[in-house]
C-alpha positions in Angstrom: 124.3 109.3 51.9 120.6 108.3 51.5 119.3 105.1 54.2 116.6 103.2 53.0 115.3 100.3 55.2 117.9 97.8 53.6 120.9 100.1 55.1 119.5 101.4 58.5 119.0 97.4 59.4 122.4 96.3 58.6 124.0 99.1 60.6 121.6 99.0 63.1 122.6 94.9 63.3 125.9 95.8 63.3 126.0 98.5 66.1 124.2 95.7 67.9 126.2 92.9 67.6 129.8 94.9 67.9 128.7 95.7 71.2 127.8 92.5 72.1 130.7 90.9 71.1 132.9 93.5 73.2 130.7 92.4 76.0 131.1 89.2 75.5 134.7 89.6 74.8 135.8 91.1 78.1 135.1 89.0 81.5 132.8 91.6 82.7 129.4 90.2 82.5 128.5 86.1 82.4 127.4 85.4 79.0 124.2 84.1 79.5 123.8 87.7 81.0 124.4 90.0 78.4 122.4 87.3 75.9 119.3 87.4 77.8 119.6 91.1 79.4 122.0 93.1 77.7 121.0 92.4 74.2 117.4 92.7 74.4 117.5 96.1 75.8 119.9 97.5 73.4 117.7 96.1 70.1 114.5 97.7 72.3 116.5 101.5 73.6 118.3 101.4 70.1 114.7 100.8 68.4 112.9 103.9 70.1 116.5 106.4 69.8 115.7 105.6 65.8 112.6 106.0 65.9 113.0 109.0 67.6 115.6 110.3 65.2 113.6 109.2 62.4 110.6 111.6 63.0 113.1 114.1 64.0 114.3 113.9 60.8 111.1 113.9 58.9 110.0 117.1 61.1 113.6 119.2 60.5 112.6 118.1 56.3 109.6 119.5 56.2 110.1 123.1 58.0 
């Protein structure tokens, strides 16, 4: 299966958001909580693990 930018933002989105809705789901955290601290730092540790995995990618391609 080939990603282009179309496909890695959608499931990126997705990951994203099916985490926060578990969060938000359960009574573990307040809302206003995983809105302003949870989600944020999952778009910004998710952005730099596929960044990461990108270049990886582009280095084990080219050897």
């Amino acid at each position: 299966m080939k990603f282009d930018l179309a496909k890695t933002t959608v499931a990126f989105a997705l990951i994203v958001a099916l985490g926060a809705a578990a969060l938000l789901v359960t009574p573990m955290m307040a809302v206003d909580t995983v809105l302003m601290m949870v989600v944020p730092s999952m778009i910004v540790f998710g952005a730099i693990a596929l960044v990461i995995g990108v270049k990886h990618g582009e280095y084990r391609a080219a050897r």
